[in-house]
Backbone as numpy.savetxt, mean C-alpha at the origin, in Angstrom:
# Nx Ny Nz CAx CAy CAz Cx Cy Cz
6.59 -10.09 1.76 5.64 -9.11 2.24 4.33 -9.79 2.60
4.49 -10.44 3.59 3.44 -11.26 4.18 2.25 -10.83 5.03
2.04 -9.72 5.35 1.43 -8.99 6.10 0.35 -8.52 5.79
-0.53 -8.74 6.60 -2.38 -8.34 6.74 -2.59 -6.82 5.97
-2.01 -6.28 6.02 -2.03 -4.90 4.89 -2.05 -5.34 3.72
-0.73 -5.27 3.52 -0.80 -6.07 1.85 -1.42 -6.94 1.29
-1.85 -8.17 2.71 -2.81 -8.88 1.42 -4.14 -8.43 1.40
-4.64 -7.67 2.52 -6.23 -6.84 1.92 -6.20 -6.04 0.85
-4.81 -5.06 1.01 -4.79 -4.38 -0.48 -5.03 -4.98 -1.71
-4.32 -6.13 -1.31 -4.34 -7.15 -2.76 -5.68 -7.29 -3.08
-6.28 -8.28 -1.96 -7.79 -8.57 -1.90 -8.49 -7.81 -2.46
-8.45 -6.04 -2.26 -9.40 -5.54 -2.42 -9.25 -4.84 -3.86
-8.30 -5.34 -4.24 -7.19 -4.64 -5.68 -7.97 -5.12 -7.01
-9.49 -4.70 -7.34 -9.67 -5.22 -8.46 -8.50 -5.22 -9.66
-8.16 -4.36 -10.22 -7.55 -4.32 -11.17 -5.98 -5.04 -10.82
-5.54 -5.49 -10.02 -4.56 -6.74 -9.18 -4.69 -7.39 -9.43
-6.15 -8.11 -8.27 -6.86 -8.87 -8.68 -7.42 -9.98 -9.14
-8.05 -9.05 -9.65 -8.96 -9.61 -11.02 -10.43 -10.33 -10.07
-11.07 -11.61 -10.57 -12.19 -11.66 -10.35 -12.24 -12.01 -8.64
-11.04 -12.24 -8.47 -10.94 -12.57 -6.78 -11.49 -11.39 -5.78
-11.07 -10.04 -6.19 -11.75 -9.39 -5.92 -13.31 -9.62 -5.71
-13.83 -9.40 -6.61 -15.55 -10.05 -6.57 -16.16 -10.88 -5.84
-15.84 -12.06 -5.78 -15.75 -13.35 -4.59 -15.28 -12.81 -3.48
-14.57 -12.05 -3.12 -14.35 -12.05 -1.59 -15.16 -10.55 -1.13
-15.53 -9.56 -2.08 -16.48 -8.69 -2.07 -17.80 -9.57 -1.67
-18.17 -10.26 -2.23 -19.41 -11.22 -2.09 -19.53 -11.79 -0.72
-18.14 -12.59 -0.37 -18.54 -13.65 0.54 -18.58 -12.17 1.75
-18.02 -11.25 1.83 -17.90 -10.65 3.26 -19.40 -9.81 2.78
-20.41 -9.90 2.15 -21.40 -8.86 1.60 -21.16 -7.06 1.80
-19.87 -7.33 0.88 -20.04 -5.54 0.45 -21.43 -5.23 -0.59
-21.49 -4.43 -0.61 -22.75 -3.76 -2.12 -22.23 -3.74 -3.11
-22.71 -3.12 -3.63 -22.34 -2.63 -5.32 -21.97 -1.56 -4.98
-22.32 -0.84 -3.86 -21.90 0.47 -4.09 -20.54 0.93 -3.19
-20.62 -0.28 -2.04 -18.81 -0.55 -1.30 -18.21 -0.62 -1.93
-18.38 -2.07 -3.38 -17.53 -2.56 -4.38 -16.93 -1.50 -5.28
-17.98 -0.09 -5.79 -17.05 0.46 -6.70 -16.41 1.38 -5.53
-16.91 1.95 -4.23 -15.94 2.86 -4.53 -14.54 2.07 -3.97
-14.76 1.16 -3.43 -13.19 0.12 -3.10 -12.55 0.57 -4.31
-12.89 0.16 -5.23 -12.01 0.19 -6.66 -12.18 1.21 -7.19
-12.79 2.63 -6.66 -12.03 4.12 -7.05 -10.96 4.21 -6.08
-11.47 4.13 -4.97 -10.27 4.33 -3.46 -8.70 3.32 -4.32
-8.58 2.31 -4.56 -7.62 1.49 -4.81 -7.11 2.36 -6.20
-7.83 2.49 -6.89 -7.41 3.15 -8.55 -6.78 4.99 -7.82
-7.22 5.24 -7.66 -6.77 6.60 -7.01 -5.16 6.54 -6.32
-5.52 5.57 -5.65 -3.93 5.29 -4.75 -3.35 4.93 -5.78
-3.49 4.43 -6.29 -2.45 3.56 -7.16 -2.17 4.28 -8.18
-2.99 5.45 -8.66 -2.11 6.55 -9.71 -1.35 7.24 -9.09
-1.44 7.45 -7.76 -0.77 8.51 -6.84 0.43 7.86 -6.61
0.51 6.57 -6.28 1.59 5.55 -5.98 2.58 5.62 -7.63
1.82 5.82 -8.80 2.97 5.83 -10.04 4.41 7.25 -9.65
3.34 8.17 -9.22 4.02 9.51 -9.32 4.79 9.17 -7.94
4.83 8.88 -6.64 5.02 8.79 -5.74 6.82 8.14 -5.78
6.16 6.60 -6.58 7.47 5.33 -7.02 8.58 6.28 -7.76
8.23 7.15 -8.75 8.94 7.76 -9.62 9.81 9.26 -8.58
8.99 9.33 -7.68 9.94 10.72 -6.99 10.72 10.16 -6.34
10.32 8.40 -5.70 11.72 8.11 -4.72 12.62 7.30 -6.15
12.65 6.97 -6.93 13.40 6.75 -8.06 14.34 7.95 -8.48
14.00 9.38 -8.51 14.59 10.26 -8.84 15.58 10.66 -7.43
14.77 10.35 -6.23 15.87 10.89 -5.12 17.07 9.73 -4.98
16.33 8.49 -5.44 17.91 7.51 -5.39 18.87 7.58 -6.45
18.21 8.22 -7.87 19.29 8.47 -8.51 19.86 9.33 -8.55
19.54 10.56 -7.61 20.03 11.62 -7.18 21.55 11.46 -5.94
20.85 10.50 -5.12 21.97 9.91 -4.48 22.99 9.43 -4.50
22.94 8.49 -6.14 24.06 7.56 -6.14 24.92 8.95 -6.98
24.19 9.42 -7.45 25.25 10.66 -8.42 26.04 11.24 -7.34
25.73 11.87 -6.26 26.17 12.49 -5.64 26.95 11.81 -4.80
27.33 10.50 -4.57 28.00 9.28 -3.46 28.97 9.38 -4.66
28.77 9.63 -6.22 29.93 9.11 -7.26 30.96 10.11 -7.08
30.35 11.07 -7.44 31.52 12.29 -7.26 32.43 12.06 -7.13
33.99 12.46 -7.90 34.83 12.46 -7.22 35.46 13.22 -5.47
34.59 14.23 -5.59 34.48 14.90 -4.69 33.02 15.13 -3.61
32.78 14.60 -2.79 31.92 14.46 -2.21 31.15 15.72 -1.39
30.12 16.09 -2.03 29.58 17.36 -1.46 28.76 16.92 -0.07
29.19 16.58 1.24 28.11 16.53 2.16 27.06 17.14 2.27
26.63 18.16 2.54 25.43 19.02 2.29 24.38 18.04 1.34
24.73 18.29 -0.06 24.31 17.71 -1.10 23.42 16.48 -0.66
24.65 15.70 -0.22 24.08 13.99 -0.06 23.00 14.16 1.08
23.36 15.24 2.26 22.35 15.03 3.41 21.30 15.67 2.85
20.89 16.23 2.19 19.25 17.17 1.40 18.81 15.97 0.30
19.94 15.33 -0.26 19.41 13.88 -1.28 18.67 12.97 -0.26
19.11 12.34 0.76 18.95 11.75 1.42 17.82 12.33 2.27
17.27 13.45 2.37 15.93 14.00 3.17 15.17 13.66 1.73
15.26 14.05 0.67 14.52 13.48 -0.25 13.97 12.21 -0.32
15.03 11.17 -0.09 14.82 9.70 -0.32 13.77 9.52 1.06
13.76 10.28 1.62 13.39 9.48 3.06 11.93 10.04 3.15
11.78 11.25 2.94 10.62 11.70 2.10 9.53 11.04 1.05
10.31 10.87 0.04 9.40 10.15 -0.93 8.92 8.51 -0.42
10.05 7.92 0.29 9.75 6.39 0.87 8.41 6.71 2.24
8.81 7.89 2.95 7.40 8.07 3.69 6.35 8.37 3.30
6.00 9.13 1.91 5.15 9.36 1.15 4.91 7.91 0.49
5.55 6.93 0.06 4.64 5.56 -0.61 4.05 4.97 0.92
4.65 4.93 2.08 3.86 3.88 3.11 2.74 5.31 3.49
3.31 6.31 3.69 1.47 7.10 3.96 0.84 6.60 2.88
0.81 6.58 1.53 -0.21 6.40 0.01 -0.92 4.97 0.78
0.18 3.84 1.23 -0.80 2.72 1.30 -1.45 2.48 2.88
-0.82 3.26 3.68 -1.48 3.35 4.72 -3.27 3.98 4.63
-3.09 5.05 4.11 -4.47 6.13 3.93 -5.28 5.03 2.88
-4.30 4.43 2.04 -5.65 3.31 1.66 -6.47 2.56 2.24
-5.47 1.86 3.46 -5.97 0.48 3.90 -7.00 1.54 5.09
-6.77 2.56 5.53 -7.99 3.20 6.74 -8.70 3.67 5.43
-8.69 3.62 4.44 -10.24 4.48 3.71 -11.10 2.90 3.38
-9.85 1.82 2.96 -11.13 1.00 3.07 -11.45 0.20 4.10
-10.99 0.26 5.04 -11.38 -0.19 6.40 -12.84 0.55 6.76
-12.65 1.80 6.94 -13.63 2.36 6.67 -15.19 2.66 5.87
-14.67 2.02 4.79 -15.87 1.51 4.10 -16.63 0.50 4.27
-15.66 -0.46 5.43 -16.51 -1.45 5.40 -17.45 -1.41 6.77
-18.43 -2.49 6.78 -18.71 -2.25 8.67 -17.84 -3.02 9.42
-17.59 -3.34 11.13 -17.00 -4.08 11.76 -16.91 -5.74 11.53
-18.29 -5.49 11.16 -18.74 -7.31 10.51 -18.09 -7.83 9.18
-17.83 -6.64 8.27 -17.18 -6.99 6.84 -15.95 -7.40 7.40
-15.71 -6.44 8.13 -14.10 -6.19 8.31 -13.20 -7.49 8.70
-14.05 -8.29 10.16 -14.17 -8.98 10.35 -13.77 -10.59 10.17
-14.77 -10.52 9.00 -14.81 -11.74 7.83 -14.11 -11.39 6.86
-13.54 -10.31 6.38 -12.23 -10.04 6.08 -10.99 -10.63 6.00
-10.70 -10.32 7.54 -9.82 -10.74 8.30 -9.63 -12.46 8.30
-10.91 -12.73 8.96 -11.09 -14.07 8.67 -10.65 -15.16 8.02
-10.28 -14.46 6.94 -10.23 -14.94 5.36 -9.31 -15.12 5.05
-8.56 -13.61 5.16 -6.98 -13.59 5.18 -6.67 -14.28 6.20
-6.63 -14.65 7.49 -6.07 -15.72 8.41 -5.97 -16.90 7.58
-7.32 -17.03 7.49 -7.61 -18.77 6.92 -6.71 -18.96 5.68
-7.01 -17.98 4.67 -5.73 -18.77 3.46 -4.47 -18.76 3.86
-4.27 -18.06 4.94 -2.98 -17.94 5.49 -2.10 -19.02 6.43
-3.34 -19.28 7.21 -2.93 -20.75 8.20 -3.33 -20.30 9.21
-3.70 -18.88 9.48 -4.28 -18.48 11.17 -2.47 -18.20 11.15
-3.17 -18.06 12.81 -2.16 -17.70 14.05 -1.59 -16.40 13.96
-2.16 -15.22 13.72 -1.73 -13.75 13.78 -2.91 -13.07 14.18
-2.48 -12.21 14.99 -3.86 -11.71 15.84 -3.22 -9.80 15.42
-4.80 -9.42 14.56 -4.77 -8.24 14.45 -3.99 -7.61 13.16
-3.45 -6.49 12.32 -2.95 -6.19 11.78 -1.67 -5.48 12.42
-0.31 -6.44 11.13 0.37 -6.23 11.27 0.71 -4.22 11.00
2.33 -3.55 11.24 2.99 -2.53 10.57 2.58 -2.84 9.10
1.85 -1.79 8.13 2.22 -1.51 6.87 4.12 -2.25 6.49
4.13 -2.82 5.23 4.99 -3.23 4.83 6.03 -2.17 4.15
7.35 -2.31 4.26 8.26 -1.32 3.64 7.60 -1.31 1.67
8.06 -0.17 1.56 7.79 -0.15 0.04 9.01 -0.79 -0.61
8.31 -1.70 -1.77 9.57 -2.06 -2.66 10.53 -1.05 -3.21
């Protein structure tokens, strides 16, 4: 999961993290007051993301029950399967609406040197942000 989404999330993931957060808050000059709400915006998603992980957990074990059957209820499996597909679009909206709330927080110039950053530890050569990454 190599992709310019995920690693700003990371980046910006105090409680991920950890003090790396801070340092790269610094070098792009967020505030104190960008810095916390980054890390309400990130803490928020990420409780929403517990409940989120756990509904597509329940629609896949909903699935395999219903694939076991000796008798295979179609119906069944096709409404399991709107479930699964459901809850997996509900985790990439959770981290999508993250990465535009903190995009948003920042200015064009943060954003920027951001970017920057993530290129550079990266090696360069990707222009722009990638698709959000599939959820694990």
């Amino acid at each position: 999961m190599s992709t310019l989404l995920l690693a700003l999330v990371l980046v910006l993931c105090p409680a991920q993290a950890g003090p790396r957060f801070h340092d790269v808050a610094s070098q792009i000059g967020l505030s104190a007051d960008q810095e916390k709400k980054a890390d309400d915006l990130v803490y928020q998603a990420n409780v929403a993301r517990v409940d989120l992980r756990a509904r597509r957990e329940r629609a896949e074990l909903e699935m395999r029950r219903l694939l076991g059957m000796p008798t295979v209820d179609e119906k069944a499996v096709r409404a399991a399967l709107e479930e699964l597909n459901a809850a997996e679009a509900e985790l990439r909206r959770n981290r999508v609406e993250l990465f535009l709330s903190l995009r948003k927080l920042m200015s064009q110039e943060q954003w920027a040197q951001l970017e920057d950053q993530w290129l550079s530890r990266r090696g360069g050569g990707e222009e722009g942000p990638p698709p959000p990454p599939p959820e694990d």
